[in-house]
C-alpha positions in Angstrom: 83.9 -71.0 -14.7 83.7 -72.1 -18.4 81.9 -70.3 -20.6 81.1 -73.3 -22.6 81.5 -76.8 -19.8 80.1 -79.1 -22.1 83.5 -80.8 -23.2 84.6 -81.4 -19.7 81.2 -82.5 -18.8 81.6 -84.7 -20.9 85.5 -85.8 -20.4 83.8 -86.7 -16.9 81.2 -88.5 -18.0 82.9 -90.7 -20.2 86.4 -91.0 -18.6 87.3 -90.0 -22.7 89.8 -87.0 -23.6 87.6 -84.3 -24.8 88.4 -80.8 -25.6 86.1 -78.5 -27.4 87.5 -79.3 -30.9 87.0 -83.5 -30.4 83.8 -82.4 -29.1 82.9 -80.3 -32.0 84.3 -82.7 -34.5 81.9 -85.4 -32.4 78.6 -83.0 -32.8 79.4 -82.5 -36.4 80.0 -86.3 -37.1 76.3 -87.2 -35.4 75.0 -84.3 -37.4 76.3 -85.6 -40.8 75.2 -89.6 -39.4 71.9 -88.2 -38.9 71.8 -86.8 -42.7 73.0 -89.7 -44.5 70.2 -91.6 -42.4 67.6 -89.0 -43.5 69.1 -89.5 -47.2 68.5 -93.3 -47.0 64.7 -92.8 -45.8 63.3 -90.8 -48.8 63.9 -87.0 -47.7 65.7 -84.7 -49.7 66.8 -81.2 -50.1 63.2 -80.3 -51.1 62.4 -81.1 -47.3 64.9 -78.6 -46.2 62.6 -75.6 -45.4 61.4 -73.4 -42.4 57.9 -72.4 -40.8 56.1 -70.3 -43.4 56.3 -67.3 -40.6 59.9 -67.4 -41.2 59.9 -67.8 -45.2 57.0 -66.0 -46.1 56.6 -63.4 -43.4 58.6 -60.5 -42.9 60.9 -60.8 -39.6 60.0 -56.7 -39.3 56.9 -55.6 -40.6 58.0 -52.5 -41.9 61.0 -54.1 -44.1 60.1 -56.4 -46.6 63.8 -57.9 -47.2 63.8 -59.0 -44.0 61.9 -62.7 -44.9 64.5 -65.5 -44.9 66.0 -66.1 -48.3 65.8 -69.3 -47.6 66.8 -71.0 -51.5 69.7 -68.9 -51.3 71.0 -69.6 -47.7 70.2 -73.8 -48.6 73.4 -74.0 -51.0 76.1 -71.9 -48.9 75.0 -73.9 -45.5 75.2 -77.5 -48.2 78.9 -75.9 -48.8 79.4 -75.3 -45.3 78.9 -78.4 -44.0 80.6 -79.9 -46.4 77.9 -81.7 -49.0 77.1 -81.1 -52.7 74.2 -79.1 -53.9 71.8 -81.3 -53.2 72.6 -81.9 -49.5 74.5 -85.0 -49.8 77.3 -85.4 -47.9 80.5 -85.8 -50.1 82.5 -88.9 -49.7 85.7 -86.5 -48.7 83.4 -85.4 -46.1 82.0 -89.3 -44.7 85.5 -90.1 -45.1 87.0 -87.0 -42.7 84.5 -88.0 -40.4 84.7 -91.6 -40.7 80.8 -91.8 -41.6 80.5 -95.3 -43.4 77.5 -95.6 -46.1 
């Protein structure tokens, strides 16, 4: 049994050769898609934010440090996935993806 049959599921589906890597490259390509289309309909990096309980609320009552730093998490997951500061995709990224703007 696979731990994670969502690759082959798919290989079957489609008759196409996925593996886990083409089918995490193919989740990370509709991700990035889905940004640039968000980009080109007005939101920004300002909209990037979480439910108040989660920002402004601490996750344990009895530790304040435990409320999401969210402003400091926003530019390391930017860097993660590979887009500048202000959540734009990079053109190295679009490009490595094949992501046409």
């Amino acid at each position: 049994m696979l731990l994670f049959p969502h690759a082959e599921a798919t290989r079957y589906v489609t008759g196409l050769p996925f593996d886990m890597s083409s089918f995490l490259a193919l989740g990370e390509r509709c991700f990035t898609m889905e940004r640039v289309f968000n980009l080109r309909e007005g939101l920004t990096a300002a909209d990037d934010n979480l439910p108040k309980r989660l920002t402004n609320t601490p996750q344990d009552p009895d530790k304040p440090e435990t409320v999401v730093p969210l402003s400091a998490m926003l530019p390391k997951y930017y860097h993660i996935r590979g887009w500048d500061r202000q959540g734009v995709p990079t053109s190295r990224k679009l490009k490595k993806l094949k992501v046409e703007v």
